[in-house]
PLY file of the C-alpha trace (Angstrom):
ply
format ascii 1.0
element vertex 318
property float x
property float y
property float z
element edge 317
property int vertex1
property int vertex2
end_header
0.00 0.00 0.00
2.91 2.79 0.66
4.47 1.54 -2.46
1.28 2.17 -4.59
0.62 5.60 -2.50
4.22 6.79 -3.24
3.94 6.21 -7.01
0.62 7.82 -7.73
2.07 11.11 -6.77
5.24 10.75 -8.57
2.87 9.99 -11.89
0.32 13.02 -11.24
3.72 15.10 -10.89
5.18 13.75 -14.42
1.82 14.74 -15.64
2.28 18.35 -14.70
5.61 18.27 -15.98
4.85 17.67 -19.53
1.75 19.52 -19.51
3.24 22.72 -18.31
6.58 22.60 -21.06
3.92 21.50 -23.85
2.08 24.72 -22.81
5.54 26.92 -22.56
6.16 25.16 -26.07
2.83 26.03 -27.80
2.97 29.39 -26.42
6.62 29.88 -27.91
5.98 28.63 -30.74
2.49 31.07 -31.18
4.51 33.86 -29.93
6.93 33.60 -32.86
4.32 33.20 -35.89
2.60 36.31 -33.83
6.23 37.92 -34.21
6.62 37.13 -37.74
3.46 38.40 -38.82
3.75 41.63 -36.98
6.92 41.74 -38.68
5.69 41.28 -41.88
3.42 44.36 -41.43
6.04 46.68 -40.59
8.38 49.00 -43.17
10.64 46.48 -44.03
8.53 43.36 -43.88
6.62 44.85 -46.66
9.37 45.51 -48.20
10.52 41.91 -48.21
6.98 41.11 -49.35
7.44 43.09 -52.24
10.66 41.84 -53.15
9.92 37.96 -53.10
6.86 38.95 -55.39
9.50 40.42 -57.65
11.83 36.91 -57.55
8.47 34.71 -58.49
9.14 32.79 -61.80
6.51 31.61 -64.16
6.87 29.00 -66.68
5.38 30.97 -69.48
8.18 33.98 -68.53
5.45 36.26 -67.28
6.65 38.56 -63.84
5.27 40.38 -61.70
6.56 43.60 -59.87
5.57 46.05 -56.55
7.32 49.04 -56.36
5.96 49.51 -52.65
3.52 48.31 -50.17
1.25 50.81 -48.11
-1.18 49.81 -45.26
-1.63 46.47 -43.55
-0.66 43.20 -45.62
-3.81 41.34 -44.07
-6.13 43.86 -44.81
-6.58 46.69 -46.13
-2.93 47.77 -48.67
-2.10 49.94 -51.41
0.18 48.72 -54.14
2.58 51.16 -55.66
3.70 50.70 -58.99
2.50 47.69 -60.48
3.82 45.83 -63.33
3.57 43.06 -65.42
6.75 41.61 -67.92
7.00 38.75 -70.33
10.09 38.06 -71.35
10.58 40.58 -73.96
9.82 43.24 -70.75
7.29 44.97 -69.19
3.75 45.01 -70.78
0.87 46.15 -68.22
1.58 48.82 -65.12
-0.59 50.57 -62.73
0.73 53.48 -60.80
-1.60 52.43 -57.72
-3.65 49.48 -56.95
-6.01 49.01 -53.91
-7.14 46.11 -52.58
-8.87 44.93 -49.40
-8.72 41.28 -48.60
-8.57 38.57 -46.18
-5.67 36.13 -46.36
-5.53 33.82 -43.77
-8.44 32.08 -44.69
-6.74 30.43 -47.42
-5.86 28.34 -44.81
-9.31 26.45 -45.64
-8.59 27.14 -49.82
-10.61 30.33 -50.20
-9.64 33.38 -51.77
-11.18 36.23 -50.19
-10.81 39.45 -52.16
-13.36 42.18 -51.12
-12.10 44.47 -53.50
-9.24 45.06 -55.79
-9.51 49.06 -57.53
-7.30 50.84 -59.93
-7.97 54.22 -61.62
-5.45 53.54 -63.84
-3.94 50.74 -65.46
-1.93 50.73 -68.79
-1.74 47.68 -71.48
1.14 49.06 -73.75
0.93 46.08 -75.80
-0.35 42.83 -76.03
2.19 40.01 -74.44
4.13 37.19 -76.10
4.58 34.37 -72.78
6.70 30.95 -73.78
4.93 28.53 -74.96
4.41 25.53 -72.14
3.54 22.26 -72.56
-0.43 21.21 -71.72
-1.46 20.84 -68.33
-3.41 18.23 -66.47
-4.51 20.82 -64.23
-8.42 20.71 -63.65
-10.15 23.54 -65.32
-11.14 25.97 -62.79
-8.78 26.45 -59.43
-9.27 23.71 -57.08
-10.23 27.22 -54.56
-13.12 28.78 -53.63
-12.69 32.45 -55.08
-14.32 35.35 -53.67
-13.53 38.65 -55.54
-16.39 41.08 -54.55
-15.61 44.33 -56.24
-13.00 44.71 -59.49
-13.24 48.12 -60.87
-10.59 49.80 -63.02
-11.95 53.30 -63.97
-9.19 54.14 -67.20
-8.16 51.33 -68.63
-5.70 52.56 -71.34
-4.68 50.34 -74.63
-2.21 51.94 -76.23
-0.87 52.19 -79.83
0.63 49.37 -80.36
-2.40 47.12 -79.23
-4.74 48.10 -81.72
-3.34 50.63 -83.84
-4.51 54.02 -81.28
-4.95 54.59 -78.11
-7.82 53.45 -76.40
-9.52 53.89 -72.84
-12.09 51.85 -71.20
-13.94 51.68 -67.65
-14.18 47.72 -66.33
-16.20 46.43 -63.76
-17.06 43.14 -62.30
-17.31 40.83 -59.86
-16.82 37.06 -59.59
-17.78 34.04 -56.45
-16.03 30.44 -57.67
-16.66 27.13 -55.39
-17.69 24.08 -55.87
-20.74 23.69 -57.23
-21.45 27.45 -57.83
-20.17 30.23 -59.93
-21.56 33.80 -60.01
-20.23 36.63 -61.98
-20.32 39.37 -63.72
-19.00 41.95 -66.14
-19.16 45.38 -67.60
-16.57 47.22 -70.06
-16.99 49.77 -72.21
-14.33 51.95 -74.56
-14.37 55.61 -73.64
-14.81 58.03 -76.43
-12.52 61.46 -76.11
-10.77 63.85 -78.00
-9.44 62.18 -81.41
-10.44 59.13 -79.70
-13.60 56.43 -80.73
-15.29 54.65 -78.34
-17.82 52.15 -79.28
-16.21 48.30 -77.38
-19.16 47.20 -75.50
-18.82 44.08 -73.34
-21.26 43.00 -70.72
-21.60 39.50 -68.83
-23.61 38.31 -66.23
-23.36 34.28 -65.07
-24.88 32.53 -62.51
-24.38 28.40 -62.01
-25.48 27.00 -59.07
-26.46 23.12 -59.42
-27.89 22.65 -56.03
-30.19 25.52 -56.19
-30.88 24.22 -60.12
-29.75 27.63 -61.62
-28.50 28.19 -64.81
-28.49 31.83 -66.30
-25.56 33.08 -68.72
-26.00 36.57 -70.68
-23.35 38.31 -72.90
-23.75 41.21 -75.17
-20.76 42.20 -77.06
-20.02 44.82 -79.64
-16.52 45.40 -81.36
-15.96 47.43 -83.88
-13.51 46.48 -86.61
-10.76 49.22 -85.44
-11.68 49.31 -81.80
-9.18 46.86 -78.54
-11.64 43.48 -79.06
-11.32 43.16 -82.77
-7.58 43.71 -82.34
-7.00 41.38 -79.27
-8.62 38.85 -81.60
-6.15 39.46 -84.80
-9.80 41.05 -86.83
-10.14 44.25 -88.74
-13.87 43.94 -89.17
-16.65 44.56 -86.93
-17.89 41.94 -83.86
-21.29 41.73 -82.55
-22.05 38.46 -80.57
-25.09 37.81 -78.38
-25.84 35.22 -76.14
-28.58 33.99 -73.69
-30.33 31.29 -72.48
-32.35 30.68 -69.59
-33.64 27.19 -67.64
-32.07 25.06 -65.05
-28.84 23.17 -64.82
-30.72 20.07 -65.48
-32.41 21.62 -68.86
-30.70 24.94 -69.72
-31.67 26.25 -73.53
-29.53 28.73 -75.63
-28.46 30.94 -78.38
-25.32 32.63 -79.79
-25.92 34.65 -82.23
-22.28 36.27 -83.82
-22.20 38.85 -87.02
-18.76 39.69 -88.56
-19.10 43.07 -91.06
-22.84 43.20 -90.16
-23.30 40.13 -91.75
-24.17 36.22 -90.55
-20.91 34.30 -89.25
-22.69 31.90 -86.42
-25.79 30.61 -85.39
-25.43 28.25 -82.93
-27.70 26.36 -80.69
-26.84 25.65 -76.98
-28.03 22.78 -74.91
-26.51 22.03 -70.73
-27.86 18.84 -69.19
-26.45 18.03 -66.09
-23.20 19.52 -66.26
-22.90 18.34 -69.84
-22.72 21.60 -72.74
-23.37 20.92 -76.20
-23.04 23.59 -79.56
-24.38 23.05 -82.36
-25.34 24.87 -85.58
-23.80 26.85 -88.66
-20.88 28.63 -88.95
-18.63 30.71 -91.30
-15.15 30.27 -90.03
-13.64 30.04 -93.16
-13.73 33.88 -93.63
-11.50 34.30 -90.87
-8.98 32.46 -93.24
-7.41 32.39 -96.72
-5.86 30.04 -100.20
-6.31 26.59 -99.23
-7.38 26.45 -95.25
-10.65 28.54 -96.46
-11.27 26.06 -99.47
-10.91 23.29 -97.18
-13.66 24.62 -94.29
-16.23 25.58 -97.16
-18.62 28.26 -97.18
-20.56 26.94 -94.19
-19.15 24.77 -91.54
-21.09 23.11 -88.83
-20.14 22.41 -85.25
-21.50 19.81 -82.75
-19.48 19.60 -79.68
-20.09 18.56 -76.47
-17.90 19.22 -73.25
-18.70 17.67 -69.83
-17.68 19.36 -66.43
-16.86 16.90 -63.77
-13.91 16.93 -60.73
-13.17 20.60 -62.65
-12.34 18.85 -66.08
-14.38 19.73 -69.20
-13.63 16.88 -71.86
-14.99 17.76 -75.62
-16.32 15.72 -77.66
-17.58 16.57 -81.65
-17.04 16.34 -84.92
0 1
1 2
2 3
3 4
4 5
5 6
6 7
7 8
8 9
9 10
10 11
11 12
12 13
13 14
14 15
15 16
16 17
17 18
18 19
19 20
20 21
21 22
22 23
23 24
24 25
25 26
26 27
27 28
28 29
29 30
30 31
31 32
32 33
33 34
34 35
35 36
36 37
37 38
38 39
39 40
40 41
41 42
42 43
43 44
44 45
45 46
46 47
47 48
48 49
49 50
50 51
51 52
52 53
53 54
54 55
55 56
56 57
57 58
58 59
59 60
60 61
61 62
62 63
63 64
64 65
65 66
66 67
67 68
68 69
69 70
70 71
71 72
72 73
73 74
74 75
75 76
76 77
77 78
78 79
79 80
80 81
81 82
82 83
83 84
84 85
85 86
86 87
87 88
88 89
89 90
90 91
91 92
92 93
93 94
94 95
95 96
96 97
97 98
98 99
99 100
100 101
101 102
102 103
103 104
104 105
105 106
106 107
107 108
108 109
109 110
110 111
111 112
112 113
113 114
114 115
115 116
116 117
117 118
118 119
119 120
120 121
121 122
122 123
123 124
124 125
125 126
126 127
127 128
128 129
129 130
130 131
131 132
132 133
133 134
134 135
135 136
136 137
137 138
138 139
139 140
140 141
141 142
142 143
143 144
144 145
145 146
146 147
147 148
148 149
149 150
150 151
151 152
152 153
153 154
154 155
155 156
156 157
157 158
158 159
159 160
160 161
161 162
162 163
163 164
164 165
165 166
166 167
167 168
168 169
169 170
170 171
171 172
172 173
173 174
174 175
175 176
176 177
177 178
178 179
179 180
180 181
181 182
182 183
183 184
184 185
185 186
186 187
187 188
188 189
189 190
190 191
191 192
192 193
193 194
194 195
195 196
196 197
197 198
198 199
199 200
200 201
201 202
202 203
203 204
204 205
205 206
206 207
207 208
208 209
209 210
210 211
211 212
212 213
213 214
214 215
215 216
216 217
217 218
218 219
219 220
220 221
221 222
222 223
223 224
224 225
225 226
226 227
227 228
228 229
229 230
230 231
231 232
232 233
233 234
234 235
235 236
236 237
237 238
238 239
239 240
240 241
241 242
242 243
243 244
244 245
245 246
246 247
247 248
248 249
249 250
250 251
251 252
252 253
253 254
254 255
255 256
256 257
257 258
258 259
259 260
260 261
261 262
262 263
263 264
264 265
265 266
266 267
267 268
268 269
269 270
270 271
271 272
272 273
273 274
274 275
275 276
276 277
277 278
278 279
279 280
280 281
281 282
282 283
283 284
284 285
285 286
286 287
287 288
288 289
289 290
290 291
291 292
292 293
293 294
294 295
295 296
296 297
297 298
298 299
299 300
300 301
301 302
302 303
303 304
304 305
305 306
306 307
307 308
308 309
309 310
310 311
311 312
312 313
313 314
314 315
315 316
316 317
């Protein structure tokens, strides 16, 4: 009995032993991540922020540089000269970017932008990235992606992207996660002195499967010597209209697409279940010359189908 009476003590102290250094041990070690990230936030934390954006590689050659980092990095920041490079240099800037977001919850593989604002952001000509080899990669970002404001009030094309200087105003907004995605999307050129306006862009997108919701509607208008025709190597006026309305189990739609005012698709659309199919009459040849335009024909017709499953869209058609 004093042999059992002297080691029950001796355990209970053990006990206490390991439980108080496990507790010093946690509390180091949440001390130092609290130091870090306080460290992070000061002057020349940012700084360091900004530089290891700089060092990021891409595949495809594209960069990415931050002059300077104002306000908190976990909230709300200001980025100071912004810039974008392939590898022939530096193709998009922004003097000033703003953006208010929450970063520590992609812990749990969210994204949680509540707003990301420019007044003024600068395309001086389109890029040329190296070319990479296909990716398995699913489709869509295996995130959930909140992004709850994007506005850019002058977005400038210059020159050299479609033969003068353009300016347009974007807005949007966009939600991604499985088994929903919301968005949508406003742009317009700006008309000014010795300067047409006349791009027209607007999107709106809603998929969510469990609430059997399908809606997708897109207006665009390009003219032949506006950014959209050159972005898409045309010289001739774009106007392309889509809608459709239903479910996600029975979804119904139309593209409609004109190239120089006259016919150059009419295509039906069809979603059941995750699976998208096209099909209808086309023109594509007149985007081509010699033989490649002999070979597609006057009229060519499509019917493809794609299904989306695990973030993958196979297609299928002829």
């Amino acid at each position: 009995m004093a042999e059992d009476t002297q080691i029950e003590p001796a355990r209970r102290n053990r006990a206490r032993f390991f439980a108080k250094w496990s507790a010093i041990v946690v509390g180091g070690l949440a001390l130092l991540v609290a130091a870090l990230l306080i460290g992070l936030n000061t002057g020349p934390g940012k700084r360091f922020v900004a530089d290891q954006i700089g060092a990021l590689e891409f595949e495809n050659g594209m960069g990415i540089e931050v002059g300077r980092i104002e306000g908190s990095l976990y909230g709300q920041m200001i980025l100071h000269d912004v810039s974008l490079s392939d590898p022939k240099g530096t193709f998009v800037t922004s003097p000033e970017m703003r953006m208010d977001w929450r970063p520590f919850v992609f812990i749990n593989s969210h994204i949680d932008i509540r707003s990301l604002t420019s007044r003024l952001v600068t395309l001086q000509r389109l890029p040329e990235f190296n070319e990479t080899p296909p990716s398995e990669d699913p489709l869509l970002p295996d995130y959930d992606i909140d992004i709850g404001a994007l506005r850019i009030d002058w977005f400038v094309a210059e020159a050299p992207v479609s033969g003068e200087r353009r300016v347009a105003s974007l807005a949007g907004e966009a939600h991604v996660a499985d088994g929903r995605a919301q968005a949508s999307f406003d742009a317009a050129t700006v008309a000014g002195q010795s300067r047409a306006g006349g791009d027209r862009v607007a999107l709106l997108l809603e998929a969510v499967p469990e609430e059997n919701k399908l809606d997708l509607d897109l207006d665009l208008n390009a003219p032949g010597d506006g950014v959209l025709a050159a972005m898409a190597g045309l010289t001739e006026p774009v106007r392309v209209r889509l809608n459709g309305k239903g479910s996600w189990e029975a979804w119904n739609g139309r593209l409609d697409a004109n190239l120089a005012s006259s016919e150059f698709a009419r295509l039906q659309l069809s979603a059941r279940d995750g699976t998208f199919t096209v099909r209808g009459p086309t023109r594509i040849a007149r985007l081509f010359e010699g033989p490649t335009a002999a070979l597609l024909g006057p009229v060519m017709n499509f019917d493809m189908t794609a299904t989306l499953a695990e973030r993958r869209a196979p297609l299928a058609g002829k």
